[in-house]
C-alpha positions as CSV (number, residue, x, y, z in Angstrom):
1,X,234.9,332.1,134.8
2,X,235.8,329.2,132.6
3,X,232.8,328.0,131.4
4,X,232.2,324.7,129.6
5,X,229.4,324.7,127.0
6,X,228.4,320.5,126.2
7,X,225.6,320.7,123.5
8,X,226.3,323.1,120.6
9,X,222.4,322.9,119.5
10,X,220.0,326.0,119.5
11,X,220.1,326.5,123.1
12,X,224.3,325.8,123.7
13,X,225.1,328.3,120.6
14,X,223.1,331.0,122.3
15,X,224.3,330.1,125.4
16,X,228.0,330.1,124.6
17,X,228.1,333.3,122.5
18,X,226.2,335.2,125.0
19,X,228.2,334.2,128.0
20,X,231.4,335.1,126.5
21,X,230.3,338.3,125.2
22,X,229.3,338.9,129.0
23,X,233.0,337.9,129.4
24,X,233.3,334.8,130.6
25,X,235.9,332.4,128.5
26,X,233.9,329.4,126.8
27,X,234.6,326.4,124.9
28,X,231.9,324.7,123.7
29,X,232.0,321.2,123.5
30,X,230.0,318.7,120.5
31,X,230.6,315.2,118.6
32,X,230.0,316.9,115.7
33,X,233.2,318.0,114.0
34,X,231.3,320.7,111.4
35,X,229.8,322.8,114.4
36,X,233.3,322.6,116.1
37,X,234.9,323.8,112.6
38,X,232.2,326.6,112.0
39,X,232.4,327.9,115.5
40,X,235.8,327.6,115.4
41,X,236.0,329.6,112.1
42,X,233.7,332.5,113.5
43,X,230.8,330.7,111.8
44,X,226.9,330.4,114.4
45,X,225.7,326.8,113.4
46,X,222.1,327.6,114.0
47,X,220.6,330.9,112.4
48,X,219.5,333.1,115.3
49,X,218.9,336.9,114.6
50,X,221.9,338.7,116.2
51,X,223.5,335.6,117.1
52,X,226.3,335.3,114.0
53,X,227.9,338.3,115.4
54,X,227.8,337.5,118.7
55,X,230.0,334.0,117.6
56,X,232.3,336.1,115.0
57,X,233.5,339.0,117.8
58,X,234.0,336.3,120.6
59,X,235.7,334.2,118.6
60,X,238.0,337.0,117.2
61,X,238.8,338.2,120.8
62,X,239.5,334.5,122.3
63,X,236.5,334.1,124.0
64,X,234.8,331.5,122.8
65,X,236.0,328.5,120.7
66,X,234.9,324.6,120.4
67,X,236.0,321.4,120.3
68,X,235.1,317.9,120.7
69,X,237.5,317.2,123.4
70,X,234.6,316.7,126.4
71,X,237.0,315.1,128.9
72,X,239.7,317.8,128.7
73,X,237.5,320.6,128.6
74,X,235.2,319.6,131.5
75,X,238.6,318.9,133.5
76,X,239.5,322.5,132.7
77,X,235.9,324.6,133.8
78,X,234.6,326.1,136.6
79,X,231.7,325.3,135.3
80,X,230.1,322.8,133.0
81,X,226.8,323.4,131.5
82,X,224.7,320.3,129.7
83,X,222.4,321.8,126.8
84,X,222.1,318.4,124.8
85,X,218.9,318.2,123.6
86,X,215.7,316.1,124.6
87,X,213.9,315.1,122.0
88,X,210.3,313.0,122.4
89,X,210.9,309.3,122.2
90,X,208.3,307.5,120.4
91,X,205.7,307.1,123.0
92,X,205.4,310.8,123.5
93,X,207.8,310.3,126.3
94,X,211.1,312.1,126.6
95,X,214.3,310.6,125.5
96,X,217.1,311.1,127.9
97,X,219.6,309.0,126.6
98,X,221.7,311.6,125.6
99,X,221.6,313.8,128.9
100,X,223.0,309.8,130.7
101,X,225.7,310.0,128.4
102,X,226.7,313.8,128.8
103,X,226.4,313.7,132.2
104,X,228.5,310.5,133.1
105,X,231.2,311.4,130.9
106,X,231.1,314.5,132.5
107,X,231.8,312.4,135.8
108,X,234.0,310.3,134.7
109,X,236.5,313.7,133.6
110,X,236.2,315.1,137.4
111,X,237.1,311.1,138.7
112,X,240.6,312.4,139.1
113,X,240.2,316.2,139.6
114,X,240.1,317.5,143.2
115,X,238.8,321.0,141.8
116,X,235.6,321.6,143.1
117,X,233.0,322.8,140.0
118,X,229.7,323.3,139.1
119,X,227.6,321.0,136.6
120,X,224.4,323.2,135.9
121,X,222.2,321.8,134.0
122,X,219.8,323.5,131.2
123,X,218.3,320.9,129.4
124,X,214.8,320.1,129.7
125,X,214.2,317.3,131.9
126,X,211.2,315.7,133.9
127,X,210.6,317.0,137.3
128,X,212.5,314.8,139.8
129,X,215.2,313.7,136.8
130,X,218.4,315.6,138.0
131,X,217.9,314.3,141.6
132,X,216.7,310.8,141.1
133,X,218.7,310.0,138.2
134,X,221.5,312.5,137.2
135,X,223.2,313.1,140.3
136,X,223.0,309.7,141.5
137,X,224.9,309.2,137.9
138,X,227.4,312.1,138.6
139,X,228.5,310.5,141.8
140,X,228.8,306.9,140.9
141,X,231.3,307.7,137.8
142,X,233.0,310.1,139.4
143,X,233.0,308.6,143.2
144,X,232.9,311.9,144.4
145,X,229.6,313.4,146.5
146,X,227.2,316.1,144.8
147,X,227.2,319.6,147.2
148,X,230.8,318.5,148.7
149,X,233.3,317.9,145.8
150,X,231.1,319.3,143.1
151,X,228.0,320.9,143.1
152,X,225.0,320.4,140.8
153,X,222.4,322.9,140.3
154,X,219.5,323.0,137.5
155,X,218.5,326.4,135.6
156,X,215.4,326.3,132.5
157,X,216.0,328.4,129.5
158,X,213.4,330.5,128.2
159,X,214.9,331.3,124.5
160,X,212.1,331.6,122.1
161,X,213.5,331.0,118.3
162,X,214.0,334.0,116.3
163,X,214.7,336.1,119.8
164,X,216.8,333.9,121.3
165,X,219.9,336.1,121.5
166,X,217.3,339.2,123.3
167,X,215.7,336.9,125.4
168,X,218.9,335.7,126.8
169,X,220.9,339.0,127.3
170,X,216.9,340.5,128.7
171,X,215.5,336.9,130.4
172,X,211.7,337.6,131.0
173,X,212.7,335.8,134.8
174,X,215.9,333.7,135.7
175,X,215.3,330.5,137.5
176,X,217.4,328.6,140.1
177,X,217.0,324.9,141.3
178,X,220.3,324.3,144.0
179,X,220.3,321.9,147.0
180,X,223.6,324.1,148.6
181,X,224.2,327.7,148.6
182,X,227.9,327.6,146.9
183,X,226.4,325.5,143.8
184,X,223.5,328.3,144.0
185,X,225.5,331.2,144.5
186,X,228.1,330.2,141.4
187,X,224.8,329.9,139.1
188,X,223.4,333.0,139.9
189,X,226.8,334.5,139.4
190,X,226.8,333.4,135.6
191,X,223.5,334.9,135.2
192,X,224.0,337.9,136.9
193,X,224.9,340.0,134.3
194,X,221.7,339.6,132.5
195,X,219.4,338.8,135.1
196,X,217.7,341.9,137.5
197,X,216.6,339.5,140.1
198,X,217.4,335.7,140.4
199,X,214.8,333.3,141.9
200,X,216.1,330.7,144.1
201,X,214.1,327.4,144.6
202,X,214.3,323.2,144.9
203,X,215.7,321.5,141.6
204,X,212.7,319.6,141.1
205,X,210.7,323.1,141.5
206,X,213.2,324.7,138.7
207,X,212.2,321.4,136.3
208,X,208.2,321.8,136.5
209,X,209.1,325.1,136.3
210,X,209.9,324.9,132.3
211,X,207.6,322.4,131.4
212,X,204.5,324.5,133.3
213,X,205.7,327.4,131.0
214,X,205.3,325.6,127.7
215,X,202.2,323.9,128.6
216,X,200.6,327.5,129.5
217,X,202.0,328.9,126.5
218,X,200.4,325.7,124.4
219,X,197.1,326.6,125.9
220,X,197.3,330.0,125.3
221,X,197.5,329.2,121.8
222,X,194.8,326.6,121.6
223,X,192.2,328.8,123.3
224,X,193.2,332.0,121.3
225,X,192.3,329.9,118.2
226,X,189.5,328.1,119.4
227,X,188.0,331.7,120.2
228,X,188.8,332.6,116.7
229,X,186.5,329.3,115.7
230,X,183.7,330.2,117.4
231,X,184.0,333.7,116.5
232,X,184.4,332.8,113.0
233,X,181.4,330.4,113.2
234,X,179.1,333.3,114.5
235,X,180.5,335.8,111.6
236,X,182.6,337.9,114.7
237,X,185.9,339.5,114.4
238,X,188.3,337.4,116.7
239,X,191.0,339.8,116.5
240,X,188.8,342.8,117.6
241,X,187.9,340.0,120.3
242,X,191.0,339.3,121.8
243,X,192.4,342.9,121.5
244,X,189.7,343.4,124.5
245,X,190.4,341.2,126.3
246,X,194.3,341.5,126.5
247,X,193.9,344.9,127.6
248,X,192.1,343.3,130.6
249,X,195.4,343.3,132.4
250,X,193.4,342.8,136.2
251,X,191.9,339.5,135.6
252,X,192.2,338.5,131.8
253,X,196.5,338.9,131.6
254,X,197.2,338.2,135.1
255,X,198.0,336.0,137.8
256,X,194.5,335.9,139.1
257,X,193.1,332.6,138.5
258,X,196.5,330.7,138.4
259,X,197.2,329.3,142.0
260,X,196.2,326.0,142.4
261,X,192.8,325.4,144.4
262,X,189.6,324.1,144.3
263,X,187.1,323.6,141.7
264,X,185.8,326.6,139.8
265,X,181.7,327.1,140.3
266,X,179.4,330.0,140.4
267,X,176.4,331.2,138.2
268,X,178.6,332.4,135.2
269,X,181.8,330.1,134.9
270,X,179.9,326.7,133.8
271,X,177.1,328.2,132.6
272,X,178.6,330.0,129.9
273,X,181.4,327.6,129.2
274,X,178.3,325.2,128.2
275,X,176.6,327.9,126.2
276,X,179.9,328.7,124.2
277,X,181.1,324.5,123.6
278,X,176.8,324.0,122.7
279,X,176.9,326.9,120.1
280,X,180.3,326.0,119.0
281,X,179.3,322.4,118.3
282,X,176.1,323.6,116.6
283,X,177.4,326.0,114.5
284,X,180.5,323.3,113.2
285,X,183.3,324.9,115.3
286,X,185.6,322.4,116.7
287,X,186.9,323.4,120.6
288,X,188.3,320.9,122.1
289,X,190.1,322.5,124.6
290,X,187.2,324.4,125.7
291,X,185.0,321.1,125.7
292,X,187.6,319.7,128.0
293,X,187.3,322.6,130.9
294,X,184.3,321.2,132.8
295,X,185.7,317.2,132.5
296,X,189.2,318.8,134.1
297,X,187.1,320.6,136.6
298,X,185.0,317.9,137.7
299,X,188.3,315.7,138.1
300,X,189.6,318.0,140.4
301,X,186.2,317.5,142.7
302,X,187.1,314.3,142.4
303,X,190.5,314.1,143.4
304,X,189.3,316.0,146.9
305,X,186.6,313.5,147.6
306,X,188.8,310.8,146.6
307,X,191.7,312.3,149.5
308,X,188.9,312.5,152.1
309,X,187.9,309.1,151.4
310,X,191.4,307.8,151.8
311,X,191.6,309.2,155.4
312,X,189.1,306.5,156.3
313,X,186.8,308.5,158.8
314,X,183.2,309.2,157.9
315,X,182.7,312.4,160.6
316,X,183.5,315.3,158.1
317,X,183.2,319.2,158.6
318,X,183.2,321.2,155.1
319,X,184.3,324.8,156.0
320,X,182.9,327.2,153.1
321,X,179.4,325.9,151.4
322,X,179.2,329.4,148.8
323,X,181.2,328.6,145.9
324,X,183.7,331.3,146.9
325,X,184.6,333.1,150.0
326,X,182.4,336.5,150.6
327,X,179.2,335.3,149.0
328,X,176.7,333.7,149.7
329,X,176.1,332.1,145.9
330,X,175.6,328.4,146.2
331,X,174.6,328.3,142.3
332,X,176.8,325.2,141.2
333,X,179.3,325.4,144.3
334,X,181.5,322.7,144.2
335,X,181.6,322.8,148.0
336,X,177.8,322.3,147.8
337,X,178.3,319.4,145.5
338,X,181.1,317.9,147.8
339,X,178.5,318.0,150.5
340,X,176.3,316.4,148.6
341,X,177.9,313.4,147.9
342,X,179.5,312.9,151.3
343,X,176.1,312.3,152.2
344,X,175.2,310.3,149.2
345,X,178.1,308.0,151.0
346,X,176.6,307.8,154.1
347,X,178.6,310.3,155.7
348,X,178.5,312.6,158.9
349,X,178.2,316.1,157.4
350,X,178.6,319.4,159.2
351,X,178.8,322.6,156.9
352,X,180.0,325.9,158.4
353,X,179.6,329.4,156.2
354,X,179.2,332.8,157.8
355,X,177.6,333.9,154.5
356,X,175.1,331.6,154.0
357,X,171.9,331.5,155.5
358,X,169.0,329.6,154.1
359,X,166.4,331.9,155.5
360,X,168.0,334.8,153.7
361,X,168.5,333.3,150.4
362,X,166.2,334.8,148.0
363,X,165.5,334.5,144.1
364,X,167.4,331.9,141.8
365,X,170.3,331.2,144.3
366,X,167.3,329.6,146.7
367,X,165.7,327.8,144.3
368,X,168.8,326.7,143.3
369,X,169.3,325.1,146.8
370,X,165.7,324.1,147.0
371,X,166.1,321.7,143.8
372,X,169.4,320.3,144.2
373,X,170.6,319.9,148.0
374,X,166.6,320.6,149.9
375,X,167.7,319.1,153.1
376,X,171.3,320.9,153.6
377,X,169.7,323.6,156.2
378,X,170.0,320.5,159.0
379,X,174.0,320.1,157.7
380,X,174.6,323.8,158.5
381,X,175.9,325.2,161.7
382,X,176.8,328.6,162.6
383,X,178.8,327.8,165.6
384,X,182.3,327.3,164.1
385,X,183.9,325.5,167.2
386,X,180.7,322.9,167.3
387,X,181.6,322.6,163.6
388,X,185.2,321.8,163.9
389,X,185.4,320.3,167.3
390,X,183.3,317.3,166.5
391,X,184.8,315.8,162.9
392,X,187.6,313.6,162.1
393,X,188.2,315.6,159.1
394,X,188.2,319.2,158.5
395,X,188.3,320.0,154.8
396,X,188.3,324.0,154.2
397,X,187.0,324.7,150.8
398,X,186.8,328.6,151.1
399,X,189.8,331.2,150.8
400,X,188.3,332.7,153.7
401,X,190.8,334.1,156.1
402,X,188.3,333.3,159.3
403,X,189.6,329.9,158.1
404,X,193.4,330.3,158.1
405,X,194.2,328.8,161.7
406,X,192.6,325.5,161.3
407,X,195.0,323.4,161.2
408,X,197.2,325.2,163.9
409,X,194.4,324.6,166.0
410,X,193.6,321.3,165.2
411,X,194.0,318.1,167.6
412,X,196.5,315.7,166.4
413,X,194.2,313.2,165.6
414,X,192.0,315.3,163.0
415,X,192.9,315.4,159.7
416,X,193.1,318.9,158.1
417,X,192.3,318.9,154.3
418,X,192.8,322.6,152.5
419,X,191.8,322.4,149.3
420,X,192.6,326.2,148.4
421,X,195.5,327.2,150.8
422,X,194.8,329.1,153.2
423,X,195.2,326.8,156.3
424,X,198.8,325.9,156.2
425,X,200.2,325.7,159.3
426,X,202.4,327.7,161.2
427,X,203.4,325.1,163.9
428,X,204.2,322.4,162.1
429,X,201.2,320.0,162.4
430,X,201.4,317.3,160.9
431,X,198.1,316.1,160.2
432,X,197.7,318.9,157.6
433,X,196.7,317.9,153.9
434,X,196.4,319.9,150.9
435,X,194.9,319.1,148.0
436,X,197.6,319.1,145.6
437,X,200.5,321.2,147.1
């Protein structure tokens, strides 16, 4: 394909050079006249290991070049790719100013051009931006319509710097955001030659995509070090630390733990996230990110009573009173906290758990109960129907598959809240809710 490369930065060089060494013919497209003169001279702008050959044997066999011709390139393409850059703005914000410009220059060069093309964009942008802001752009300077006479699709990069060039050719996943099958289909098509499976989803999906990967990696970062603090702090190798427990590749390195739910609770979780910010603080070991779990956890509690609340009905059945489906552990459930202050409001609370009952619980899990919620044994009910059949609102708390058919078989006029998943519905209701899906 003719591909069209606008943004000769970090990410465009790669891009180009790659592309065309897959065989695709690219131009890449810049305002600046020494990246046009270097590429065009066999010369990679950026330094990038492997990547100044890459741009010296394309260029030498035709297959790449650059200019600063936008209009006449774009007008030429099958496909136009934007990898200008987005750099912070001074509020911590993103500036897009450049991507407005790109892209309705980029409209304004199809205006008269009856070839149907792809504009796939790369550039890291906000969730919702392509849809809200660029296509809307697209089509007004062009006064053609997106998915009809061009079609607009949204991929993320995931080049790391210094590995760029192996990270493109071998991309750890291939990601893309398309509203029609043809714009989809072309995208996939470029990538195909480097990509062993291509994942198809919403634009807005492909953009938090990017931006969810970052913020991981950021963490990963931050706790790693803060580990090493509090290792430090407590004269404990951190390295010999972490080497366990990356090799903990069931729950440690996995993707347990990373689908959005409830809040975390249990007899280990907070207490020995307290026990490790207390000693850090004690010992002089800054840990910020760790001091921050419990406030984010507590937020999300929050955030569900706040959404039961809205739905302005005080008759409320909680399905799932252990902190986690199979147990019967009610040491610092969050469900058993939910309860609590429902009925610190004044509402109607039943409670449904076929692993909890009160006359069973022994040890520190009763007197857990006893001391906090004494009173909740009235608020239970065994008869799951009863349970159900006489609240406004349903709120499933538990991952509990006994669960999963709630809101199917729901009346219309309940309101369904799932604050782990598991009761989506299959028919359609409408009166389902999650909890932040």
């Amino acid at each position: 394909m003719r591909v069209a490369i606008v943004g000769l930065g970090y990410v465009g060089t790669v891009t180009a050079a790659c592309l065309a060494e897959s065989g695709h013919t690219v131009v890449g497209v810049d305002v600046s006249t020494i990246k046009v003169e270097q590429i065009n001279s066999g010369v990679s702008p950026v330094s990038e290991l492997g990547l100044s050959e890459l741009v010296e044997n394309n260029v030498d066999r035709g297959r790449l070049r650059a200019t600063t011709d936008g209009p006449g390139t774009v007008a030429s393409s099958d496909v136009v790719l934007v990898t200008v850059g987005t750099p912070s703005g001074r509020n911590g914000d993103v500036h897009l100013d450049d991507v407005f410009k790109v892209i309705g220059n980029i409209g304004a060069a199809i205006a008269d051009d009856d070839t149907w093309r792809l504009v796939l964009i790369t550039s890291t942008v906000p969730p919702g931006t392509v849809e809200r802001d660029l296509v809307p752009l697209l089509e007004r300077t062009s006064g053609k319509r997106a998915g009809h006479d061009f079609g607009v699709a949204f991929s993320p990069e995931f080049l790391r710097e210094g590995t760029a060039v192996a990270d493109f050719l071998s991309p750890p996943k291939t990601v893309i955001g398309a509203d029609d099958e043809r714009s989809a289909k072309v995208a996939a098509s470029l990538y195909r030659p480097f990509a062993g499976e291509v994942t198809r989803t919403s634009i807005a999906v492909a953009e938090m995509v990017k931006f969810s990967d970052n913020a991981w990696h950021a963490l990963k970062v931050a706790f790693a070090n803060e580990i090493g603090r509090v290792a430090e702090a407590h004269g404990v190798d951190s390295h010999a630390v972490m080497s366990i427990f990356k090799s903990d590749t069931r729950l440690n390195i996995s993707s347990r733990y990373l689908t959005p739910g409830f809040a975390f609770g249990g007899s280990c979780l907070p207490k020995d996230l307290r026990t490790l910010t207390y000693r850090a603080r004690r010992n002089g070991a800054s840990v910020p990110v760790l001091e921050s779990i419990l406030p984010s956890n507590r937020a999300h509690l929050d955030l569900a009573l706040g959404k039961i609340e809205a739905v302005g009905a005080k008759r409320v059945a909680i399905l799932g009173l252990a902190f986690k489906a199979g147990t019967d552990d009610l040491r610092e459930s969050p469900s058993l906290e939910l309860a609590e202050r429902l009925l610190g409001k004044g509402y109607d609370v039943r409670i449904h758990d076929e692993h909890v009952n009160l006359r069973k619980l022994i040890g520190a899990n009763r007197a857990y109960v006893l001391s906090v919620l004494p009173h909740i044994a009235e608020h239970l009910d065994d008869d799951f129907g009863r349970v159900t059949g006489e609240a406004d609102v349903i709120v499933v708390t538990q991952n509990n598959p006994a669960y999963s058919r709630v809101a199917d078989e729901s009346r219309a006029e309940q309101t369904v809240l799932d604050l782990c998943g598991v009761a989506r519905p299959h028919n359609g209701a409408t009166n389902y809710v999650g909890l932040t899906w």
